[in-house]
C-alpha positions as CSV (number, residue, x, y, z in Angstrom):
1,X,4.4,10.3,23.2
2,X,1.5,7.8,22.6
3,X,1.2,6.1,19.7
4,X,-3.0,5.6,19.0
5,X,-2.8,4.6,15.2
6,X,-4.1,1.0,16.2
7,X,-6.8,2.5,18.4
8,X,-8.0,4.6,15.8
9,X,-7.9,1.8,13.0
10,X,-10.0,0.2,14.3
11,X,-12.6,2.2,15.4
12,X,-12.5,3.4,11.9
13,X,-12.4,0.0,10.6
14,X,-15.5,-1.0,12.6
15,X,-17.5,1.7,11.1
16,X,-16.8,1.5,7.7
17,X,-19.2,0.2,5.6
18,X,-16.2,-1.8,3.1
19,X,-17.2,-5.6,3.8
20,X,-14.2,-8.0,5.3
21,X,-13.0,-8.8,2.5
22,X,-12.7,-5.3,1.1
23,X,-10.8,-4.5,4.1
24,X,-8.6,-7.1,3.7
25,X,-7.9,-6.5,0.4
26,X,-6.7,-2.8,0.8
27,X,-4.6,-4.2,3.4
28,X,-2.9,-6.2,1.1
29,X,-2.6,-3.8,-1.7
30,X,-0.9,-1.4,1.3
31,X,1.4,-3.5,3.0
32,X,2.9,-5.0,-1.2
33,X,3.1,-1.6,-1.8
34,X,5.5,-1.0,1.7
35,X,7.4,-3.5,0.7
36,X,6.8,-5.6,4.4
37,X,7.1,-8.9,4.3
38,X,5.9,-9.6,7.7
39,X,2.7,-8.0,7.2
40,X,2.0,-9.0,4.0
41,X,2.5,-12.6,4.8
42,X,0.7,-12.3,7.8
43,X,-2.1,-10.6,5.7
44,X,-2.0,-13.1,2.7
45,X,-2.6,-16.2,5.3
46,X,-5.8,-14.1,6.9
47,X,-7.3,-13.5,3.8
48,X,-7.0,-17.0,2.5
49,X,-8.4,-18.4,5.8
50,X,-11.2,-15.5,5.3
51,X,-12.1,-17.0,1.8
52,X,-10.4,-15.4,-0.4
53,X,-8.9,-17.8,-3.1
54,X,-5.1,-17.7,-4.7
55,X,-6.4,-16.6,-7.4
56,X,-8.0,-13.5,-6.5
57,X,-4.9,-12.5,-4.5
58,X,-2.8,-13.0,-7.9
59,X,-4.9,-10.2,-9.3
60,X,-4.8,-8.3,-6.7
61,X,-0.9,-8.1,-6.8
62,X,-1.4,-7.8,-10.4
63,X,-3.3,-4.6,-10.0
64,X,-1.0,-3.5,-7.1
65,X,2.0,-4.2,-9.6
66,X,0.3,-2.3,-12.5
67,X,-0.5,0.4,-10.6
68,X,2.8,1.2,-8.7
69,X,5.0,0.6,-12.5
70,X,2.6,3.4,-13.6
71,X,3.7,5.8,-10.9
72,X,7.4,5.0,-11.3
73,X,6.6,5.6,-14.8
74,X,4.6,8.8,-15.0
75,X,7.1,9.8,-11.8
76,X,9.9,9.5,-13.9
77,X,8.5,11.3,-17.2
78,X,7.6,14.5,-14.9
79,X,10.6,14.1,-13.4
80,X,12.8,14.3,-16.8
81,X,10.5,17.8,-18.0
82,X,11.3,19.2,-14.7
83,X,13.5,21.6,-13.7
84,X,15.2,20.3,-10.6
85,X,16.6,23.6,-9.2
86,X,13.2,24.1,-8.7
87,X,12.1,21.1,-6.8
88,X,13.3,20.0,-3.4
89,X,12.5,17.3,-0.9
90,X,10.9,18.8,1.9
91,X,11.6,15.6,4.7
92,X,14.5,13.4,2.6
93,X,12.6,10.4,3.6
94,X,13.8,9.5,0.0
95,X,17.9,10.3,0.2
96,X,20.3,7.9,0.3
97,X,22.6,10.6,1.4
């Protein structure tokens, strides 16, 4: 089986109307929330030779941090009033088991 995710990437990516800079920005904000270095570096260097200034990519990980605490927060507040013999994890992408 064929992989096309790149393929279709980019033809999406070169019909969006997000700017360069937008572009790499949500790419940033994606591959910090992964958690992959190697993208992420690679994707801080292209942004700073695109322009974009320290600074700006600061706040962005600000944001990026901000955002994913308040999912691990509100996750964890739902998941306290929940009963859990009612939930189950459909694909265990999340065990440790």
């Amino acid at each position: 089986m064929e992989f096309k995710t790149g393929r279709i990437l980019k033809e999406v990516s070169s019909q969006s109307c997000l700017t360069e800079r937008d572009k790499h920005l949500v790419g940033l904000a994606v591959t910090l929330t992964r958690g992959c270095d190697a993208c992420t570096i690679r994707r801080f260097k292209e942004a700073l030779d695109s322009g974009i200034t320290k600074n700006e990519l600061a706040d962005l990980t600000d944001i990026v941090a901000l955002t994913n605490a308040g999912v691990v927060i509100r996750t964890a507040i739902l998941s306290l009033e929940e009963d859990d013999s009612k939930t189950e994890c459909k694909d265990d992408i999340c065990s440790i088991h």
